[in-house]
C-alpha positions in Angstrom: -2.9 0.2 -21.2 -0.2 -0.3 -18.4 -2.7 -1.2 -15.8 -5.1 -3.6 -15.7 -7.4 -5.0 -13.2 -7.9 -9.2 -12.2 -10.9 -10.0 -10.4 -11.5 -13.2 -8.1 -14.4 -12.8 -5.7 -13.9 -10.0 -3.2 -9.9 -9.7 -4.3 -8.7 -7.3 -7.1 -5.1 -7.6 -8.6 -4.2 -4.4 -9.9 -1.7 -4.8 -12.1 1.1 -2.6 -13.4 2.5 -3.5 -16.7 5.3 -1.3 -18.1 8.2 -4.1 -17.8 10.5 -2.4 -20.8 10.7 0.3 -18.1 11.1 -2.4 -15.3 7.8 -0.8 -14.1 9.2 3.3 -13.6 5.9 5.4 -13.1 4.7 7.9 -16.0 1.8 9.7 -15.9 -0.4 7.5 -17.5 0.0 4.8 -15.5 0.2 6.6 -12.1 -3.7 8.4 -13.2 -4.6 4.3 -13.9 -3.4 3.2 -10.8 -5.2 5.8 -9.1 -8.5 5.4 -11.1 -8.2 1.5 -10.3 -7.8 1.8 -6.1 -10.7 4.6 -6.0 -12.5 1.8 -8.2 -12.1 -0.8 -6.1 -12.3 1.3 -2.7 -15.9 2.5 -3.8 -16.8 -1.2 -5.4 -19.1 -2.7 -2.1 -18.6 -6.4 -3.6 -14.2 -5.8 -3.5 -13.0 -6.2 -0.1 -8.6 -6.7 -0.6 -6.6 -5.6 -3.0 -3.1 -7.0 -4.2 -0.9 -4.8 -6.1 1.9 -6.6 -8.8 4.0 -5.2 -10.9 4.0 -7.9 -14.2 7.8 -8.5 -16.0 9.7 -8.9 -12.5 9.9 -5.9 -11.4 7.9 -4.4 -8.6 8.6 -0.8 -9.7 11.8 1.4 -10.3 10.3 4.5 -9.0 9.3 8.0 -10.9 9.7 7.6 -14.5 13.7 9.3 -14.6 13.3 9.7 -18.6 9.6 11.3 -18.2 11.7 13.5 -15.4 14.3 14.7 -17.9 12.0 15.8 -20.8 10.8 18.5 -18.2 14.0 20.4 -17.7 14.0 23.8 -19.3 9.8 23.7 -18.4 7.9 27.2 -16.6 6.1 25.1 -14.3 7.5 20.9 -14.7 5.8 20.2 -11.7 2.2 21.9 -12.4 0.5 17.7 -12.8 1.5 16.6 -9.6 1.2 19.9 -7.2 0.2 18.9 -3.7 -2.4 22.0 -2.7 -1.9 23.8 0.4 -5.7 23.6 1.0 -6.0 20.5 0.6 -9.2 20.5 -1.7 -10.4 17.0 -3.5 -10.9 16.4 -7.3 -13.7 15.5 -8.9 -13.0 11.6 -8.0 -13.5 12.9 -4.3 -9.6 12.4 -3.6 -6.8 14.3 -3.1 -4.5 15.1 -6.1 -2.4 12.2 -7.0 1.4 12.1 -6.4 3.9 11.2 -8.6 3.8 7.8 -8.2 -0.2 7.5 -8.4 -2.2 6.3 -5.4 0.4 7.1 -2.6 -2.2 10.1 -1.6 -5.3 7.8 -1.2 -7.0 6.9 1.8 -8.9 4.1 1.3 -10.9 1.9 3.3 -10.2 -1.0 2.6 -6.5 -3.2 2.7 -4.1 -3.4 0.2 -1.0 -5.6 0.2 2.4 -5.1 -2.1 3.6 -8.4 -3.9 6.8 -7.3 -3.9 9.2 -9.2 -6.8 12.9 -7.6 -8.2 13.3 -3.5 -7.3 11.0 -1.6 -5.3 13.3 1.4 -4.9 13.3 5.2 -4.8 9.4 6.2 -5.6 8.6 2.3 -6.3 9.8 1.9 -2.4 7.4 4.4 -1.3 4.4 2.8 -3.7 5.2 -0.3 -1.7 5.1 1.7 2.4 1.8 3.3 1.0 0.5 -0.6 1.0 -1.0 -2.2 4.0 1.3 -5.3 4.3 4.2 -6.1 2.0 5.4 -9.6 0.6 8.6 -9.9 -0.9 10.1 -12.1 -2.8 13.2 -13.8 -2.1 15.8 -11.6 -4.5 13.5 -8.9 -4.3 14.7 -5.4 -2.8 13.8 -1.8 -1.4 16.3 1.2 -1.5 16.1 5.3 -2.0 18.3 5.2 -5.0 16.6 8.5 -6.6 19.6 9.3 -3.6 22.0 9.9 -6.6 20.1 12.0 -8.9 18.9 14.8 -6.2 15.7 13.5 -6.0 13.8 13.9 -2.9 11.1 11.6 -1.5 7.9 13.5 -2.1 5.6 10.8 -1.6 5.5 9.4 1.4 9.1 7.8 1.7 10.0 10.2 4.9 6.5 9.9 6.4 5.7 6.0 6.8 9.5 4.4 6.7 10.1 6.0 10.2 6.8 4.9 11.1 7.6 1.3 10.5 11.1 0.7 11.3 12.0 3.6 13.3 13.7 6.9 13.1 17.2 6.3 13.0 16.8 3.0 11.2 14.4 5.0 8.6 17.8 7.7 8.2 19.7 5.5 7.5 18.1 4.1 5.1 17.2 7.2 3.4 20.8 9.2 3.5 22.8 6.5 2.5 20.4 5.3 -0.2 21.7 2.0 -0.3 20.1 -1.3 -1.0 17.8 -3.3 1.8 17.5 -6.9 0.6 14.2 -8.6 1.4 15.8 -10.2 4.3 17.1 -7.0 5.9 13.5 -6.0 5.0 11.6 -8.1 7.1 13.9 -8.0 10.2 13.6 -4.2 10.6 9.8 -4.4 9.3 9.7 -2.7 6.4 7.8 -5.7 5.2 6.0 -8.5 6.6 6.8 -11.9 4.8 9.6 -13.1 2.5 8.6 -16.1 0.2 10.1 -17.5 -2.6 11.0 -15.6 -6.1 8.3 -16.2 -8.3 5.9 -16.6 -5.9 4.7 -13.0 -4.0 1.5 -12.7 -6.3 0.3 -15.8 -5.1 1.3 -15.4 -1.6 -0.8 -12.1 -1.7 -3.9 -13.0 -3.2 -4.1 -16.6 -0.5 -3.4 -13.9 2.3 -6.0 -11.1 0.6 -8.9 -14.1 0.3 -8.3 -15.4 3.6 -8.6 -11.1 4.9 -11.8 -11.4 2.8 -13.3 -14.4 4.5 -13.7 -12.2 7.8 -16.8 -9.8 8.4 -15.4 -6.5 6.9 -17.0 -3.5 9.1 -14.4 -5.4 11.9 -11.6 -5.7 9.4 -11.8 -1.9 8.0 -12.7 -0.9 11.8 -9.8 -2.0 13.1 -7.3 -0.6 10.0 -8.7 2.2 10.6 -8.0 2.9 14.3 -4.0 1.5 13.2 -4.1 4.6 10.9 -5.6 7.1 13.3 -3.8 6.4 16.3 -0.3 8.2 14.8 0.7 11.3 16.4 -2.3 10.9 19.5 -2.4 10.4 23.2 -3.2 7.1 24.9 -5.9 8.4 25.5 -7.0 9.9 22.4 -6.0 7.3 20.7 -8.3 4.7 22.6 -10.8 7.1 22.9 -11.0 6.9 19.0 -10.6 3.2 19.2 -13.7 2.9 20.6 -16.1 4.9 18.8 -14.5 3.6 15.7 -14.7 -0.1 16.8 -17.9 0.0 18.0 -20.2 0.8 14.9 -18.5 -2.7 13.6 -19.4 -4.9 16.6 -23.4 -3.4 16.7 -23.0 -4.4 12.9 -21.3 -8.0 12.8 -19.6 -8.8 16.1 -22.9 -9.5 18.5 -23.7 -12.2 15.6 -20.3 -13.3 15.5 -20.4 -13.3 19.7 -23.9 -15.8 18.8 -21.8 -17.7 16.6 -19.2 -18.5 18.5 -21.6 -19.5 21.0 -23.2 -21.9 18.9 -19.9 -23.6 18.6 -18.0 -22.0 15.8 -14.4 -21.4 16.3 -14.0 -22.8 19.0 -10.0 -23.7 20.6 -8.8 -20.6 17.9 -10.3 -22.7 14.7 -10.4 -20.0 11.8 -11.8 -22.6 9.1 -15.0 -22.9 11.1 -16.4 -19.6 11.6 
């Protein structure tokens, strides 16, 4: 199996394990991958997820070998079509893309650990993430630039969204390498630690998301999401309603807490 799961409290490590291929997507491992997030999205005990790639390698993007076999096919692209109506499968999802969960709205955070290539369809694996960590001498890039292949999942929708449009062009016409340092200047991801060491960075930063009351923390990720593409307005208006629910739910008792004398002076270890 290329994917496996690593549980620790509220915190799931998906895993992706296909290091001869220094992690390229195939089909079986983008339906894992996908199988694993809904898991842990309906799981009401898993609150963060971390996604690795094991071997070194982040991920390469689409599966270029796995590409070539379907030359010469009727319909090559017939697995991963995208429908028009946008009707769910039997997981209650959209279709998955080509490089797994990139379709998925989920609830809940997930952040990239982020070691060696995360380029062409492994780049936009890594934007469909919540937060990305990156290691020292790892690196982003659309290198499927070369080969005519187009970024179908995702790529051209969130890179603009997070760095900016003409930053996100050129990034994407060129197709040229964006070292980790580059990365988190322009934002394309969020902390730069040591090689070797963006799993672990991940999973302190996921258990430390997954101390906090939950119906604030998906509340609030979910007006980010919402407010693309709205008013001010609109956008606040959603804000509200969405934030609301969480603060009848946990923040009057966190409110009595505080009053109590937790937290106090910005403390986050006693709350």
């Amino acid at each position: 199996m290329t994917v496996r799961v690593e549980k620790s409290g509220k915190v799931w490590t998906v895993i992706h394990s296909r290091p001869e291929a220094r992690n390229a997507m195939d089909p079986e491992s983008a339906d894992a991958l996908v199988d694993a997030f809904v898991a842990f999205d309906r799981d009401p005990d898993a609150a963060v997820a971390v996604l690795w790639g094991e071997g070194g390698a982040f991920c390469a993007g689409w599966d270029l070998k796995y590409g070539a076999a379907l030359v010469g096919e009727q319909r090559p692209l017939e697995d991963i079509a995208y429908p028009l109506d946008e009707r769910v499968g039997e997981n209650g999802q959209l279709p998955r893309g080509p490089m797994g969960p990139t379709r998925l709205e989920l609830d809940k955070p997930v952040i990239a650990a982020v070691a060696g290539p995360a380029v062409a369809g492994g780049f936009e694996l890594a934007l469909w993430c919540d937060v990305r960590v990156m290691e020292a001498s790892a690196y982003f890039g659309v290198y499927c630039r070369r080969w005519g292949v187009p970024l179908i999942d995702g790529g051209t929708v969130r890179l603009p969204r997070l760095v900016g449009a003409g930053r996100a062009m050129e990034i994407i016409l060129t197709g040229r390498k964006v070292p980790a340092e580059e990365a988190l200047r322009i934002g394309a991801c969020e902390q730069v630690v040591a090689d070797g060491e963006s799993r672990t960075h991940a999973e302190a930063m996921a258990h430390e998301i997954a101390r906090f009351p939950q119906a604030c923390v998906r509340a609030d990720r979910r007006s980010a999401h919402m407010q693309h593409g709205l008013s001010l307005r609109e956008a606040m208006r959603r804000e509200w309603y969405n934030g609301i629910p969480a603060f009848v739910s946990e923040g009057a008792e966190g409110a009595s807490r505080f009053a109590g004398g937790k937290g106090r002076h910005g403390d986050f270890g006693n709350i």
